[in-house]
C-alpha positions in Angstrom: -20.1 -3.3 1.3 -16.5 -4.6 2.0 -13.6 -3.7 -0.5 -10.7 -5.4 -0.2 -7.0 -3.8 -1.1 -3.7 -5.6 -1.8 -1.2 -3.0 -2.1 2.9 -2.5 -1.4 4.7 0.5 0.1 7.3 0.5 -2.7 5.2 0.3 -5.2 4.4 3.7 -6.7 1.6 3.0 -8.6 -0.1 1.6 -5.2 0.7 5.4 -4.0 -0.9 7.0 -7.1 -3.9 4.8 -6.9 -4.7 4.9 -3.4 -5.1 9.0 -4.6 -7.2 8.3 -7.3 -9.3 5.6 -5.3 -10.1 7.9 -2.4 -11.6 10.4 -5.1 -13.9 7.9 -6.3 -15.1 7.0 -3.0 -15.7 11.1 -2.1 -17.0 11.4 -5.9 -19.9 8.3 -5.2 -20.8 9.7 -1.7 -19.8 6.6 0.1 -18.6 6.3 3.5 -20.2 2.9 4.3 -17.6 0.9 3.4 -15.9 -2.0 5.3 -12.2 -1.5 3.8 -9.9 -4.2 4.2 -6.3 -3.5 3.6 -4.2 -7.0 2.7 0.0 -6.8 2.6 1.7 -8.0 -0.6 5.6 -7.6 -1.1 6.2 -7.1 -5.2 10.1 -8.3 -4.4 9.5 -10.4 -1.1 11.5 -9.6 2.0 13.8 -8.0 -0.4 16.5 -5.9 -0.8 17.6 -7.3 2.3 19.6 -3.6 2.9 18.2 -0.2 1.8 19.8 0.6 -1.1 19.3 2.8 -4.1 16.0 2.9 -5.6 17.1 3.3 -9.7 20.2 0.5 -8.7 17.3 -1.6 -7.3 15.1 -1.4 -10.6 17.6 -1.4 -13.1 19.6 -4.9 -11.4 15.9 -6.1 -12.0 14.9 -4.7 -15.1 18.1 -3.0 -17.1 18.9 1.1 -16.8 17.2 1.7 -19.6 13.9 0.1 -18.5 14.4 1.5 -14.9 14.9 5.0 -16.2 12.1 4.8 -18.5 9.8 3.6 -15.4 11.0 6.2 -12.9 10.1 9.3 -16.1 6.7 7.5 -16.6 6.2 7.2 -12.5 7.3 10.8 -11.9 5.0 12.4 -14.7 1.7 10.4 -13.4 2.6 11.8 -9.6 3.3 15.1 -10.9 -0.7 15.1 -12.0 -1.5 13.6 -8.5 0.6 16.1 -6.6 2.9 13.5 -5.5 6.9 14.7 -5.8 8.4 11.5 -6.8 12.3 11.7 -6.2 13.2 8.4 -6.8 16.4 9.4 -7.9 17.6 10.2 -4.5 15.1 7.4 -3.1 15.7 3.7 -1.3 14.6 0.4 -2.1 13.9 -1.4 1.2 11.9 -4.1 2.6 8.3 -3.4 3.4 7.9 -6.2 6.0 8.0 -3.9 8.9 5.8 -1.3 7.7 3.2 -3.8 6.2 3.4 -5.0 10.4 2.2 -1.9 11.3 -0.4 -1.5 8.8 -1.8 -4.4 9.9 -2.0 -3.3 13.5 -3.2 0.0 12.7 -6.0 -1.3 11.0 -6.4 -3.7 13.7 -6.2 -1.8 16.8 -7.0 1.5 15.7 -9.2 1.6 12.7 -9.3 2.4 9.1 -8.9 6.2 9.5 -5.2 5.6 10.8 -4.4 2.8 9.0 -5.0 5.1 6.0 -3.1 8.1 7.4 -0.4 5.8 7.8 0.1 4.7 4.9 0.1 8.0 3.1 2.7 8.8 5.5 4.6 5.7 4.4 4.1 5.7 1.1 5.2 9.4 1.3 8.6 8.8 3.3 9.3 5.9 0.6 9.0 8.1 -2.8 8.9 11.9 -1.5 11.3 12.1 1.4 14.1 9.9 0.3 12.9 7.5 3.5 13.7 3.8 4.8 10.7 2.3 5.5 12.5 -0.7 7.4 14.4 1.5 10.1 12.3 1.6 13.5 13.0 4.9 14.3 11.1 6.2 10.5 8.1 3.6 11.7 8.1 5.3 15.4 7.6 8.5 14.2 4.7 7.7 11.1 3.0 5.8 13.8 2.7 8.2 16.1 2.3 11.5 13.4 -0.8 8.5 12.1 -2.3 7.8 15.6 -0.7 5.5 17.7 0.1 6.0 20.9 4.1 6.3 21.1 4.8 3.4 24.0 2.2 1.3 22.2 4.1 1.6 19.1 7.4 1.1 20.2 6.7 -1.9 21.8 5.2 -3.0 19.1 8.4 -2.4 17.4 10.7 -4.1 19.6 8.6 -7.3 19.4 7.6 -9.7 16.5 3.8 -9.4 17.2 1.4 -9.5 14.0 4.4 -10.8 11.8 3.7 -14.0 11.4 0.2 -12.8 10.6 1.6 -10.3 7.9 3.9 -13.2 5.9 0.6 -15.5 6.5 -1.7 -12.7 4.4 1.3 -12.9 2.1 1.4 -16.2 1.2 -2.5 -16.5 0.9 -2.6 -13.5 -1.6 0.1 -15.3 -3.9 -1.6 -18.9 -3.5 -5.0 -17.0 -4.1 -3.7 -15.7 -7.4 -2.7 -12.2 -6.1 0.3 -11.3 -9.0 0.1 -7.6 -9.1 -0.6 -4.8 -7.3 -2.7 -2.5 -6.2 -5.9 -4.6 -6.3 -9.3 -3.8 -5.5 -12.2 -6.3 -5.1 -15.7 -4.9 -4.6 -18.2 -6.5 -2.4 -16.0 -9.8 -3.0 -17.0 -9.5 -6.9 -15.9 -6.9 -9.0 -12.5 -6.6 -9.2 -10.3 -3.3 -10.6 -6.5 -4.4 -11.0 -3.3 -2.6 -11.7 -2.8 1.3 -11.8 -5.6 3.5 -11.9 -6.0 7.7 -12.5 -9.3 8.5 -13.3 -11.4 8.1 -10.6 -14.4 7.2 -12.4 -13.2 4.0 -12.5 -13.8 3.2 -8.7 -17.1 5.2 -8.3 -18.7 3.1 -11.7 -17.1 -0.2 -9.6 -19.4 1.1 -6.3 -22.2 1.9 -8.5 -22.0 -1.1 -10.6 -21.6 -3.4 -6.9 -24.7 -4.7 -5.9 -24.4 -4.2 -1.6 -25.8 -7.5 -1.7 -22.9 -9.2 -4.1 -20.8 -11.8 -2.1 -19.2 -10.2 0.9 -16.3 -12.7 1.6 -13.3 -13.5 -0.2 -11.2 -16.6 0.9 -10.1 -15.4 3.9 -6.6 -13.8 4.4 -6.3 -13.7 7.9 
């Protein structure tokens, strides 16, 4: 069965989910699945500089709101064993790591592709990381799997980005608005945040292997 994910690095629910996910897939047994990770950018190629995480949230949605998000956020990780810190944290564009997510899952398989992006995902919210400098991508990439000359040169060239803003586009004009999202066997679809992992082994067990198989395609 394929499942298909749109997810974003700065978006912590994305984080928490992916977590809650992957304990659905070990509580159903299954590990059959075609997995199909799909970029998506919550703010576009945007803040255009790292810059403080809270500043970030509350110029879009008011301190209050932004404070109220970050409690809310922190709480749910603390039951996930994720140590938000978004208080010390940056908001930065996710074009670049998106890039090599895509390549990872290209070149390299889903295995690194995931370790990846729990090391990504981890740098954003934990370690107070910018996941738009090259030298944070090097080193993820290469603690994840790559080899380190293939990764750099990836790096200092624009391969796959063209690809990655493509995927973009096609989630948003496909009716892609929030993140994460996870369609089963092209069918059954599970959107928004997620902590109880029942909810994705009743979506295996409740997807037919034979249900459609293709979505409109987003490469």
């Amino acid at each position: 069965m394929r499942v298909d994910i749109w997810s974003d690095i700065s978006c912590p629910w994305c984080y928490i989910t992916k977590r809650t996910f992957e304990l659905g897939l070990a509580a159903a047994g299954r590990h059959d699945l075609d997995i199909v990770l799909h970029p998506y950018q919550i703010d576009g190629e945007r803040p255009a500089e790292p810059m403080p995480m809270l500043d970030w949230l509350a110029g879009k949605y008011g301190r209050e709101t932004a404070e109220t998000m970050s409690k809310e956020v922190t709480e749910a990780g603390n039951r996930h064993g994720i140590a938000f810190r978004n208080r010390t944290g940056l908001a930065a564009n996710t074009l670049q790591a998106h890039r090599m997510l895509w390549y990872a899952g290209r070149e390299y398989g889903r295995s690194v592709q995931s370790r990846l992006e729990e090391l990504l995902f981890a740098a954003y919210f934990t370690q107070n990381g910018d996941v738009s400098d090259p030298a944070l991508l090097l080193d993820r990439a290469v603690r994840s799997g790559f080899g380190r000359a293939r990764a750099a040169d990836l790096l200092a060239s624009d391969e796959g980005l063209a690809e990655v803003r493509q995927e973009i586009r096609a989630a948003r004009s496909g009716g892609v608005t929030r993140v994460p999202l996870i369609v089963f066997g092209g069918a059954r679809r599970v959107e928004g945040a997620q902590e109880d992992p029942e909810v994705y082994r009743s979506a295996l067990a409740l997807t037919s292997d034979t249900a459609g198989t293709t979505r409109k395609d987003q490469e």
